[in-house]
PyMOL Python script that loads the backbone (N, CA, C, O; Angstrom):
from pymol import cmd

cmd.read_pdbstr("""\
ATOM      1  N   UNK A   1      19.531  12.035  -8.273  1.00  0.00           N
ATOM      2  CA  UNK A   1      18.155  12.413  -8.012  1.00  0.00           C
ATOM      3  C   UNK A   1      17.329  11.155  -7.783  1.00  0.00           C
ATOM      4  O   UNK A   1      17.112  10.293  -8.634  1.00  0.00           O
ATOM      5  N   UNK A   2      16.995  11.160  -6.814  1.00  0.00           N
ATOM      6  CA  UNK A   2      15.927  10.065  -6.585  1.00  0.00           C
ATOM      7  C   UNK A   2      14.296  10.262  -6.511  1.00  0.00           C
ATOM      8  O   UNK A   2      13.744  11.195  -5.927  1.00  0.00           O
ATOM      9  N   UNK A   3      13.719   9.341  -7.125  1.00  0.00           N
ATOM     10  CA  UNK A   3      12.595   9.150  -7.344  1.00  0.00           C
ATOM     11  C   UNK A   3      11.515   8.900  -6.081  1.00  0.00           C
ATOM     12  O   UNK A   3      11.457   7.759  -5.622  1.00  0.00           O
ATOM     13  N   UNK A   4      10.894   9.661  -5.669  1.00  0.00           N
ATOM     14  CA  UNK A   4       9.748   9.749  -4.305  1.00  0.00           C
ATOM     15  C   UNK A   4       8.529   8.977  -4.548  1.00  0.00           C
ATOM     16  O   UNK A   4       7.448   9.287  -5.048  1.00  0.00           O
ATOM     17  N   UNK A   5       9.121   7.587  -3.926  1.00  0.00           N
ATOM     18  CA  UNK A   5       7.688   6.697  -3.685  1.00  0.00           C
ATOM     19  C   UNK A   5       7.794   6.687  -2.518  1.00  0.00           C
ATOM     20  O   UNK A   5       7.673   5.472  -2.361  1.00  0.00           O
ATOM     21  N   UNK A   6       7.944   7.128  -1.403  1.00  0.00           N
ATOM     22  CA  UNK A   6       8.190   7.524  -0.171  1.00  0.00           C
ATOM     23  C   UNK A   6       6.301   7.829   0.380  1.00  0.00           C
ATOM     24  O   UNK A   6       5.431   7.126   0.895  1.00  0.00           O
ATOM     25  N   UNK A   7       6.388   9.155  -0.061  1.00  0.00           N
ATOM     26  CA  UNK A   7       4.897   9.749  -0.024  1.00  0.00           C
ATOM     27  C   UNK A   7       4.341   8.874  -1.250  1.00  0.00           C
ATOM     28  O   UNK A   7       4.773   7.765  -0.938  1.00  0.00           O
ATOM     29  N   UNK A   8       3.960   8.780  -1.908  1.00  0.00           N
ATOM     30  CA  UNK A   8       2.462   7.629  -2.352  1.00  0.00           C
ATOM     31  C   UNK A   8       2.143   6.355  -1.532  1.00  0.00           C
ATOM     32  O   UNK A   8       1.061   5.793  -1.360  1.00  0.00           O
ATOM     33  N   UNK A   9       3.717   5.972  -0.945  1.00  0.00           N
ATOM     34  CA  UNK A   9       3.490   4.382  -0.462  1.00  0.00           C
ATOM     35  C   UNK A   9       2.311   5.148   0.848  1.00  0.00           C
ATOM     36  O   UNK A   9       1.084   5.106   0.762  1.00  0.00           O
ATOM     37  N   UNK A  10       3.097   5.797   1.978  1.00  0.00           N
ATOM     38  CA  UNK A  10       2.821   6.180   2.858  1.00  0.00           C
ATOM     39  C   UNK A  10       1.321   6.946   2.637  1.00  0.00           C
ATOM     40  O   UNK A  10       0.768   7.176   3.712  1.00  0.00           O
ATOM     41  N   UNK A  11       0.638   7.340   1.554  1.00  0.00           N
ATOM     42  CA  UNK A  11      -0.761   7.607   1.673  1.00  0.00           C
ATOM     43  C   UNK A  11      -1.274   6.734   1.372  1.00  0.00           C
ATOM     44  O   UNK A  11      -2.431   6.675   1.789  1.00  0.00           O
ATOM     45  N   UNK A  12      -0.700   5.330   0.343  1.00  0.00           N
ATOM     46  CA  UNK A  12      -1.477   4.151   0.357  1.00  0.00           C
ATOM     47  C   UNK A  12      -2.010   3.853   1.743  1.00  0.00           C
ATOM     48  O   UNK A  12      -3.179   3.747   2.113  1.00  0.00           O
ATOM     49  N   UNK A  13      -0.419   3.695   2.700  1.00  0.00           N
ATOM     50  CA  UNK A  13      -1.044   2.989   3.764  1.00  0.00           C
ATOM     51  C   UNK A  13      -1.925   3.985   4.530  1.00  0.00           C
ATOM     52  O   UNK A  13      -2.311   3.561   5.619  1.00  0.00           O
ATOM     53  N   UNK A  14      -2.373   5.369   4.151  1.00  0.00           N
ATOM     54  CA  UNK A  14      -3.521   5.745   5.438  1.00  0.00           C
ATOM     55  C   UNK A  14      -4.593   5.404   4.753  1.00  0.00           C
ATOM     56  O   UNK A  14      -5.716   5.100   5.157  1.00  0.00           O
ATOM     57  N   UNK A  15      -4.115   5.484   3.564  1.00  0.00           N
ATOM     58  CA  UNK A  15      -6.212   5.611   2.582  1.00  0.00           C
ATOM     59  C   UNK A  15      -6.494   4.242   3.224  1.00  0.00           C
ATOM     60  O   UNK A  15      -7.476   4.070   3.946  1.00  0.00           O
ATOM     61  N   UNK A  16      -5.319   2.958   2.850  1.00  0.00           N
ATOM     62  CA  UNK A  16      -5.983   2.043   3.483  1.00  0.00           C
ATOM     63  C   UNK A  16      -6.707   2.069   5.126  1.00  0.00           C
ATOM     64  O   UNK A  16      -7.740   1.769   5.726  1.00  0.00           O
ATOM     65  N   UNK A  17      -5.509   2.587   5.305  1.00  0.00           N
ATOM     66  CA  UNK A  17      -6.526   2.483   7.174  1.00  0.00           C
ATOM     67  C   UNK A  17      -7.263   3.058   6.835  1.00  0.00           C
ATOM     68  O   UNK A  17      -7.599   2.557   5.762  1.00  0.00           O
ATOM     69  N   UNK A  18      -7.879   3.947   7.042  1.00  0.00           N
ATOM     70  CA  UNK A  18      -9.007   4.962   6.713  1.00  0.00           C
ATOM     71  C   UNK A  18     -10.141   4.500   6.183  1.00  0.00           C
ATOM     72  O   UNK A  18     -11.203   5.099   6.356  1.00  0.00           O
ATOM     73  N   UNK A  19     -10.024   3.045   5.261  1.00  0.00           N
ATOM     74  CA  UNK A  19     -11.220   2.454   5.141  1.00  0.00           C
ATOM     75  C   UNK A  19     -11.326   1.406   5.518  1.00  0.00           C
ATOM     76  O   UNK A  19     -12.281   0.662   5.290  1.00  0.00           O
ATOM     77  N   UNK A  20     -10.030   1.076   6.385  1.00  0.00           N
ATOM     78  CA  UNK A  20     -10.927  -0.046   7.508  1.00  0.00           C
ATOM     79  C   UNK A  20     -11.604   0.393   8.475  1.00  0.00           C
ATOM     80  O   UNK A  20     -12.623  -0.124   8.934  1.00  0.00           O
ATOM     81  N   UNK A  21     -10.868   1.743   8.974  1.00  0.00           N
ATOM     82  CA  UNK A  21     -11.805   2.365  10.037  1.00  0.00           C
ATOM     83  C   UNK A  21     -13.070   2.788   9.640  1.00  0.00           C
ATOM     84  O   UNK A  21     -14.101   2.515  10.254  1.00  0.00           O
ATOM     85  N   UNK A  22     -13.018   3.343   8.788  1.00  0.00           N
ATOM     86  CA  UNK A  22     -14.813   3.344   8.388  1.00  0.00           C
ATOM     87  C   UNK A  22     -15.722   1.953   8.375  1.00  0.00           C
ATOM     88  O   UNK A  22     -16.778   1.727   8.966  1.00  0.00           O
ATOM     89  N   UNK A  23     -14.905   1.056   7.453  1.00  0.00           N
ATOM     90  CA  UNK A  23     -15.539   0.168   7.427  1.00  0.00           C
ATOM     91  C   UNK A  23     -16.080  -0.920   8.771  1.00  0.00           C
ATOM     92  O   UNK A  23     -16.866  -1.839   8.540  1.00  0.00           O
ATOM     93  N   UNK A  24     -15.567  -0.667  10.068  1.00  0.00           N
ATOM     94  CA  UNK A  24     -15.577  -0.740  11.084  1.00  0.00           C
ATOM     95  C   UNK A  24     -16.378  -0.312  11.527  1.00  0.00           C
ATOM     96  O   UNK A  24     -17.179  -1.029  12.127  1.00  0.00           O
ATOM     97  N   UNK A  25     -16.551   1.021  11.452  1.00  0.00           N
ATOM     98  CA  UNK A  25     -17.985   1.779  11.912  1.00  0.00           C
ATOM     99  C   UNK A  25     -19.248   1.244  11.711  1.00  0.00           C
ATOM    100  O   UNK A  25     -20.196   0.948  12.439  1.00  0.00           O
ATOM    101  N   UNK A  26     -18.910   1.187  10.075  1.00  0.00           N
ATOM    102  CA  UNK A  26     -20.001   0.894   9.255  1.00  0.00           C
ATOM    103  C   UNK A  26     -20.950  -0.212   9.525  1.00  0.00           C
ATOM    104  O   UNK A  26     -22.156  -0.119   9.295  1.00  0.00           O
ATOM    105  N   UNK A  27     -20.015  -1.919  10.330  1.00  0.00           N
ATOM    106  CA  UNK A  27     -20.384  -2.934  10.235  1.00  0.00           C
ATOM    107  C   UNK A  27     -21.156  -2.160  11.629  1.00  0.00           C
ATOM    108  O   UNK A  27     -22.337  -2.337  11.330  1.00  0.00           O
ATOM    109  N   UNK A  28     -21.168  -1.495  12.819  1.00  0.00           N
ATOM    110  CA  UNK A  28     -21.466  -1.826  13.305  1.00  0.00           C
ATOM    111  C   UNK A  28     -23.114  -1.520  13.727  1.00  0.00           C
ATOM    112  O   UNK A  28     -23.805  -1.745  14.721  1.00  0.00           O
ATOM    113  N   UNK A  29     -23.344  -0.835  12.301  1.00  0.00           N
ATOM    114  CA  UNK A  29     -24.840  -0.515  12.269  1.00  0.00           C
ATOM    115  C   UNK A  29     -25.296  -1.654  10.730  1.00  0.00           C
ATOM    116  O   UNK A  29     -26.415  -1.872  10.264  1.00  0.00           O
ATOM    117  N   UNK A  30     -24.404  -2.002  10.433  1.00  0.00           N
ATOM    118  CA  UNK A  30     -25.108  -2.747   8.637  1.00  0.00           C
ATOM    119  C   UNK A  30     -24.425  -3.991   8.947  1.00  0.00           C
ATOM    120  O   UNK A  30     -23.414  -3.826   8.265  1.00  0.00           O
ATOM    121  N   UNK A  31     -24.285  -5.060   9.474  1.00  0.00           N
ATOM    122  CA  UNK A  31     -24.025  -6.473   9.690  1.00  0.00           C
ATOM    123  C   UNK A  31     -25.332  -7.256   9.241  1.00  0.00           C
ATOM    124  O   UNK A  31     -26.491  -7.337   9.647  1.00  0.00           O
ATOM    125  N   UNK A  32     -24.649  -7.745   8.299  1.00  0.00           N
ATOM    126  CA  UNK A  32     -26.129  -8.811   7.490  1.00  0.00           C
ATOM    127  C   UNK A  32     -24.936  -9.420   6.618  1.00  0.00           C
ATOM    128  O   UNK A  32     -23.755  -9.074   6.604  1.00  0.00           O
ATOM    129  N   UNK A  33     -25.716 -10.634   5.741  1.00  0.00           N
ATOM    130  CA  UNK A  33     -25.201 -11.357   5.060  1.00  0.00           C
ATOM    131  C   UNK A  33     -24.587 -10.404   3.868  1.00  0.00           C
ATOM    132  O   UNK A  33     -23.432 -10.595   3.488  1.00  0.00           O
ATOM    133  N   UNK A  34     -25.389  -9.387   3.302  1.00  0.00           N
ATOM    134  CA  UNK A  34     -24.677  -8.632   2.339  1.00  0.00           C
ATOM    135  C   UNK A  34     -23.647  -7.965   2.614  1.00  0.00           C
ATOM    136  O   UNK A  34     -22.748  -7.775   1.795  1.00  0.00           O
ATOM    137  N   UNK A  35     -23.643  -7.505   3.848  1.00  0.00           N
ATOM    138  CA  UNK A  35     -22.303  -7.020   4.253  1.00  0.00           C
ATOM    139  C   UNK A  35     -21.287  -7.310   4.287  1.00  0.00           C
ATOM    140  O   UNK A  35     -20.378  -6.567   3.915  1.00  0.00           O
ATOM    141  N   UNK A  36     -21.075  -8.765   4.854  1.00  0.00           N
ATOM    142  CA  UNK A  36     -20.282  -9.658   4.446  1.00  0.00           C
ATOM    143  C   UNK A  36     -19.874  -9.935   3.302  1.00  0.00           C
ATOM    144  O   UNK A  36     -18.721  -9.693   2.945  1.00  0.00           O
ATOM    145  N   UNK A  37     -20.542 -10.351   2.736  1.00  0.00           N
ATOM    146  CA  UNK A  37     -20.235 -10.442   0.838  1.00  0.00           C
ATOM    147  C   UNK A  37     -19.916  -9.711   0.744  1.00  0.00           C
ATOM    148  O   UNK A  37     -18.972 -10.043   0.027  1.00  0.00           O
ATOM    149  N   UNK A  38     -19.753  -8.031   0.925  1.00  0.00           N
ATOM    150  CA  UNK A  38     -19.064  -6.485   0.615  1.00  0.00           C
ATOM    151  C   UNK A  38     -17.715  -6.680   0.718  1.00  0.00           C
ATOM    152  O   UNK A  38     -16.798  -6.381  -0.047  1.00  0.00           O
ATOM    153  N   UNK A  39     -17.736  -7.354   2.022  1.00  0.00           N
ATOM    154  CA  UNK A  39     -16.533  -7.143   3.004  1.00  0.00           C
ATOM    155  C   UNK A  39     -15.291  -8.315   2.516  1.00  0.00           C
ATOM    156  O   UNK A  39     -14.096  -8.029   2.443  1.00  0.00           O
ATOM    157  N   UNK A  40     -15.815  -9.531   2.242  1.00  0.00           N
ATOM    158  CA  UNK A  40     -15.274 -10.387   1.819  1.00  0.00           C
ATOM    159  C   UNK A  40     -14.753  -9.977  -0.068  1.00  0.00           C
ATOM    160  O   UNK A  40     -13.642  -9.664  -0.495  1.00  0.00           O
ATOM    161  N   UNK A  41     -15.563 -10.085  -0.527  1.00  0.00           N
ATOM    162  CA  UNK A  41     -15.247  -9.715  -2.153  1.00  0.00           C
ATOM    163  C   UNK A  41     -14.666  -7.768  -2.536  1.00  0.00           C
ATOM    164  O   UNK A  41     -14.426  -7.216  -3.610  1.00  0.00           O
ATOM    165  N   UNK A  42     -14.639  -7.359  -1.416  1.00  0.00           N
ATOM    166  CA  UNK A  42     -14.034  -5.871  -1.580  1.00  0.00           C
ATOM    167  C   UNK A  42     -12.921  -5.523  -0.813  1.00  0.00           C
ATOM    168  O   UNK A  42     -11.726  -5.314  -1.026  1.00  0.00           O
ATOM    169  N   UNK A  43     -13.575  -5.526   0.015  1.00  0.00           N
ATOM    170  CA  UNK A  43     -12.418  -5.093   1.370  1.00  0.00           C
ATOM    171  C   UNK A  43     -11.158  -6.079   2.043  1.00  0.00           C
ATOM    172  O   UNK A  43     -10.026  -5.688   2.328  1.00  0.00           O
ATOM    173  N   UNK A  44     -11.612  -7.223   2.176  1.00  0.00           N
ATOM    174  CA  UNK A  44     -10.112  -8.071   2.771  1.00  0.00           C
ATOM    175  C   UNK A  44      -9.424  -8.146   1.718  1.00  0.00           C
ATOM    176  O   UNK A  44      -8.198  -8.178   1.824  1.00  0.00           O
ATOM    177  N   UNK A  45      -9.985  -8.189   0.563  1.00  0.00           N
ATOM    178  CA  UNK A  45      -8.449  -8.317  -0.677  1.00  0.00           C
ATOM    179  C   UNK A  45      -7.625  -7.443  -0.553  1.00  0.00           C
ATOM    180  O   UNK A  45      -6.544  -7.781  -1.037  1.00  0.00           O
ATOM    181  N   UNK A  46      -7.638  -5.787   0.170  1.00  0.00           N
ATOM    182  CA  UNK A  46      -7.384  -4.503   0.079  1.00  0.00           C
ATOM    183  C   UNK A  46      -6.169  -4.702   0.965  1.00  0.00           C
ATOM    184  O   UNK A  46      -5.272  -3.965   0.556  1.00  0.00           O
ATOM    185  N   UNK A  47      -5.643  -5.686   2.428  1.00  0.00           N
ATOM    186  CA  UNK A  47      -4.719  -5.068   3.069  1.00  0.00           C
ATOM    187  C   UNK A  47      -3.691  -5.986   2.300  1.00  0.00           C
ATOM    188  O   UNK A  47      -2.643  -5.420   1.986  1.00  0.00           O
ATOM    189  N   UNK A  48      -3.844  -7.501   1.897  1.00  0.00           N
ATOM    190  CA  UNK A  48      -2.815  -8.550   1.422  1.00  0.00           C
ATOM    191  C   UNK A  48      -2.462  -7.474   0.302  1.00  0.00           C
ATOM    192  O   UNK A  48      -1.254  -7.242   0.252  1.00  0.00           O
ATOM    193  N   UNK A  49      -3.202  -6.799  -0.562  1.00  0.00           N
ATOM    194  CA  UNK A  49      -2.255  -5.987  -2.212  1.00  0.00           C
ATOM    195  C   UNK A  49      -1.745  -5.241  -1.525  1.00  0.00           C
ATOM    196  O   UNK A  49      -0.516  -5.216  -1.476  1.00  0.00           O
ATOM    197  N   UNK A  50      -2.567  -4.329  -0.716  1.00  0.00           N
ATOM    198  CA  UNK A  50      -1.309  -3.366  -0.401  1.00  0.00           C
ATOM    199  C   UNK A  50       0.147  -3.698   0.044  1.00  0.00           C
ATOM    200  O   UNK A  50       1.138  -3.244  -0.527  1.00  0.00           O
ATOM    201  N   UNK A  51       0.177  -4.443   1.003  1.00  0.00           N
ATOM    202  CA  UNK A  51       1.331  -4.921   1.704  1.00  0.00           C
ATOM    203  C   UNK A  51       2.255  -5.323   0.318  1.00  0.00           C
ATOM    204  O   UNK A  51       3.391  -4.931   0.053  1.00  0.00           O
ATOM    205  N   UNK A  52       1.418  -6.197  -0.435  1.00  0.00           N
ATOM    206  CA  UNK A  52       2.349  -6.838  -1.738  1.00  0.00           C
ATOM    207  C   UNK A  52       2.906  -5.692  -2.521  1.00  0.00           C
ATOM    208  O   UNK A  52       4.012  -5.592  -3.051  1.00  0.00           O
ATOM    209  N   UNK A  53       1.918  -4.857  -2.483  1.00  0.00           N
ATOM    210  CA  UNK A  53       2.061  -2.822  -3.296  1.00  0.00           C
ATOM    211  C   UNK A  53       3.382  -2.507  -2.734  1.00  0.00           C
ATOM    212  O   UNK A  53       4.419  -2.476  -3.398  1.00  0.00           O
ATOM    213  N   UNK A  54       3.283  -2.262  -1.392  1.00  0.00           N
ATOM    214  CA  UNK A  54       4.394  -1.476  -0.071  1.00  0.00           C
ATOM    215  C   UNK A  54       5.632  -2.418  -0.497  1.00  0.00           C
ATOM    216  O   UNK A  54       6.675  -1.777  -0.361  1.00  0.00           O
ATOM    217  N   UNK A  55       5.812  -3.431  -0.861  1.00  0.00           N
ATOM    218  CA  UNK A  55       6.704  -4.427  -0.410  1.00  0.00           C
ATOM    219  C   UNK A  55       7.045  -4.076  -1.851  1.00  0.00           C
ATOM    220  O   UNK A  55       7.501  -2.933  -1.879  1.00  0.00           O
ATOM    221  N   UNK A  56       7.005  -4.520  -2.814  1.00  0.00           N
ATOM    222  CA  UNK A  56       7.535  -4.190  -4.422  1.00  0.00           C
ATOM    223  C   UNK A  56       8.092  -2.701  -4.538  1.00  0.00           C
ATOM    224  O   UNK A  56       9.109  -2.362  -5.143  1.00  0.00           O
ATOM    225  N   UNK A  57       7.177  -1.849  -3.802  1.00  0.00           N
ATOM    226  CA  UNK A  57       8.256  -0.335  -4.237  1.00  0.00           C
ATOM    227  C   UNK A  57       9.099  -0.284  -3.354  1.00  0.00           C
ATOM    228  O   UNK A  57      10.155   0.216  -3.742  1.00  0.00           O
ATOM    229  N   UNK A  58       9.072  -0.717  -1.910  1.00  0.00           N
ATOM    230  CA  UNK A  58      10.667  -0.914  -0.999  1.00  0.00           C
ATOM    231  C   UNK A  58      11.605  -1.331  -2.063  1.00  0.00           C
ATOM    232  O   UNK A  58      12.629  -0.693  -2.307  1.00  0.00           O
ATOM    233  N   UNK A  59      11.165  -2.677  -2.857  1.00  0.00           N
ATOM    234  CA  UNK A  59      11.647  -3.437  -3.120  1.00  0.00           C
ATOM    235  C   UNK A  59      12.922  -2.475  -4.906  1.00  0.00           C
ATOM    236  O   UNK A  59      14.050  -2.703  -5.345  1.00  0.00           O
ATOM    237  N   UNK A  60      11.833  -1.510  -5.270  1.00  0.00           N
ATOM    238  CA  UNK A  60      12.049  -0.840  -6.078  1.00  0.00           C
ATOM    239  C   UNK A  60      12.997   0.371  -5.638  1.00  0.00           C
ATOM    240  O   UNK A  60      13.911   0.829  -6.324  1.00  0.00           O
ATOM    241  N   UNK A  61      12.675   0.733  -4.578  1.00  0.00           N
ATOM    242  CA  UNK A  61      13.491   1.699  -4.110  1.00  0.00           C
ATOM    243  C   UNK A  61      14.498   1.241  -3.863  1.00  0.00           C
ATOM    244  O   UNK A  61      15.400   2.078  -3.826  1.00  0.00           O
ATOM    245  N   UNK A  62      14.832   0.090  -3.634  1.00  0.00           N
ATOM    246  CA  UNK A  62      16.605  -0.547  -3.698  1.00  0.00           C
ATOM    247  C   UNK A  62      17.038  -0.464  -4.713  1.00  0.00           C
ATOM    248  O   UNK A  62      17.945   0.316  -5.006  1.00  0.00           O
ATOM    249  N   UNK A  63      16.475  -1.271  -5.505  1.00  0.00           N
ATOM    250  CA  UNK A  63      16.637  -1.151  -7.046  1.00  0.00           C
ATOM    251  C   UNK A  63      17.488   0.398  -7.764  1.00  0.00           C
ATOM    252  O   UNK A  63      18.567   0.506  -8.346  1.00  0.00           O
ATOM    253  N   UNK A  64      16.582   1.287  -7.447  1.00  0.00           N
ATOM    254  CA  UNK A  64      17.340   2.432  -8.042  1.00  0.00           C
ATOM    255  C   UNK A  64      18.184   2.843  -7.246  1.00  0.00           C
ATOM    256  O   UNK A  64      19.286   3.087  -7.737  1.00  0.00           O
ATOM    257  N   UNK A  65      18.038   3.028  -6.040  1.00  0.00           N
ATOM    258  CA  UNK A  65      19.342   3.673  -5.134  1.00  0.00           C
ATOM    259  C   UNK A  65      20.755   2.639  -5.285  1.00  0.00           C
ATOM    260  O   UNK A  65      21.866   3.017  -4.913  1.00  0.00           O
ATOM    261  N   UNK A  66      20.536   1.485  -5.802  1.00  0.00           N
ATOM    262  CA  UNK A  66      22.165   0.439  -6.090  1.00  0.00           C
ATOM    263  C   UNK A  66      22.075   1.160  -7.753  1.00  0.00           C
ATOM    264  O   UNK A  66      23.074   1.846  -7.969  1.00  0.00           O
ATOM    265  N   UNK A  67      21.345   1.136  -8.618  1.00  0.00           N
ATOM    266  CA  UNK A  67      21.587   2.030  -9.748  1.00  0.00           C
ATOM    267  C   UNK A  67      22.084   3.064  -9.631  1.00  0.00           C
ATOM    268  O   UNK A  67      23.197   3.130 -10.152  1.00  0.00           O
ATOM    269  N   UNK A  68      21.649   4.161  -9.036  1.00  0.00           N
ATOM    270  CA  UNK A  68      22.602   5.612  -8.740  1.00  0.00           C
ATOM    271  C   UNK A  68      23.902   5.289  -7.970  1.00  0.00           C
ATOM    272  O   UNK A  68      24.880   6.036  -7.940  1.00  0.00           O
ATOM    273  N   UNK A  69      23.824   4.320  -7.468  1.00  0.00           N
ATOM    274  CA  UNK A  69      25.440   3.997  -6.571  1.00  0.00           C
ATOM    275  C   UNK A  69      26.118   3.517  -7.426  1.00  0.00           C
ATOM    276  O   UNK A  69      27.296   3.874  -7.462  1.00  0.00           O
ATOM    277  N   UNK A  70      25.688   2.660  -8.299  1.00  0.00           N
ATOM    278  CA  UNK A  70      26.705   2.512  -9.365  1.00  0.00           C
ATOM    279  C   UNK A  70      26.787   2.816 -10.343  1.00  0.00           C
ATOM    280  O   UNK A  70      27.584   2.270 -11.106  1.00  0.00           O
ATOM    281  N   UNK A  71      25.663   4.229 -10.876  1.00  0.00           N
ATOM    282  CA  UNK A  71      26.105   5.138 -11.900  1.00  0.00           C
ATOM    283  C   UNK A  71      26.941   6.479 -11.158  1.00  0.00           C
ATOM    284  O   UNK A  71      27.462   7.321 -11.890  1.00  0.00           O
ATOM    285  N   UNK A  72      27.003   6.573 -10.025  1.00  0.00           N
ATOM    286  CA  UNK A  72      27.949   7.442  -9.526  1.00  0.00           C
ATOM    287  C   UNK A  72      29.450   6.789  -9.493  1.00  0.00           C
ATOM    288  O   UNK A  72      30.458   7.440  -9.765  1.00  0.00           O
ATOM    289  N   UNK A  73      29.453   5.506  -9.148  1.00  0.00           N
ATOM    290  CA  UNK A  73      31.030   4.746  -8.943  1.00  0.00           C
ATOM    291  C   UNK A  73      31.364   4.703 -10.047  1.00  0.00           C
ATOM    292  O   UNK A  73      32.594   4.751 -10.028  1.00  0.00           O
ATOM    293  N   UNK A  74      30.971   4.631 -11.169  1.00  0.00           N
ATOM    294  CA  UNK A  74      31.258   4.573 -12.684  1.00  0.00           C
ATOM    295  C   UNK A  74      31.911   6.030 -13.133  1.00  0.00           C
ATOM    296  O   UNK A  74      32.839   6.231 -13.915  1.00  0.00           O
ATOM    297  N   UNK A  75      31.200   6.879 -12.457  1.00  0.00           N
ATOM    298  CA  UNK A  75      31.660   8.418 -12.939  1.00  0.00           C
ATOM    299  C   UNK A  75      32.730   8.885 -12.307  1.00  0.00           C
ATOM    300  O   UNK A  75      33.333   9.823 -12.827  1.00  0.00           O
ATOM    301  N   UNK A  76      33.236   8.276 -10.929  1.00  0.00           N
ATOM    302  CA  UNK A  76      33.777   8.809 -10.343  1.00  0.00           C
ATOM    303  C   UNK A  76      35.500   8.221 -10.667  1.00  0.00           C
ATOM    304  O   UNK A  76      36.447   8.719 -10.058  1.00  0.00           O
TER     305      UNK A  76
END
""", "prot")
cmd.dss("prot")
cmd.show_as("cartoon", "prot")
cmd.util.cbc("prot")
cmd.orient("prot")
């Protein structure tokens, strides 16, 4: 039985798009210095974690699928 980070990773990555595209919109009526500061201290930190997010549960999902391969070779 394997464990489904499949679907969470994959809605990480729309929620993320989803608020760059807004946030896109957004700049193009609210561009000022505060916006920036929004954008800088909120939003660009958002795609580098995710990717680091996406990349650790790939990274996890190996992890258990060589665990079930070799709690099945053990049984067998």
């Amino acid at each position: 039985m394997r464990c489904d980070l499949i679907t969470p990773a994959t809605r990480l990555q729309r929620a993320t798009k989803r608020v760059q595209d807004r946030w896109f919109e957004t700049v193009e009526t609210w561009d000022d210095s505060i916006s920036r500061k929004f954008q800088e201290r909120y939003l660009d930190p958002i795609v580098p974690q995710m990717q680091l997010t996406l990349a650790a549960i790939h990274e996890l999902l190996q992890v258990l699928d060589d665990a079930i391969a070799e709690t099945r070779d053990e049984g067998a």
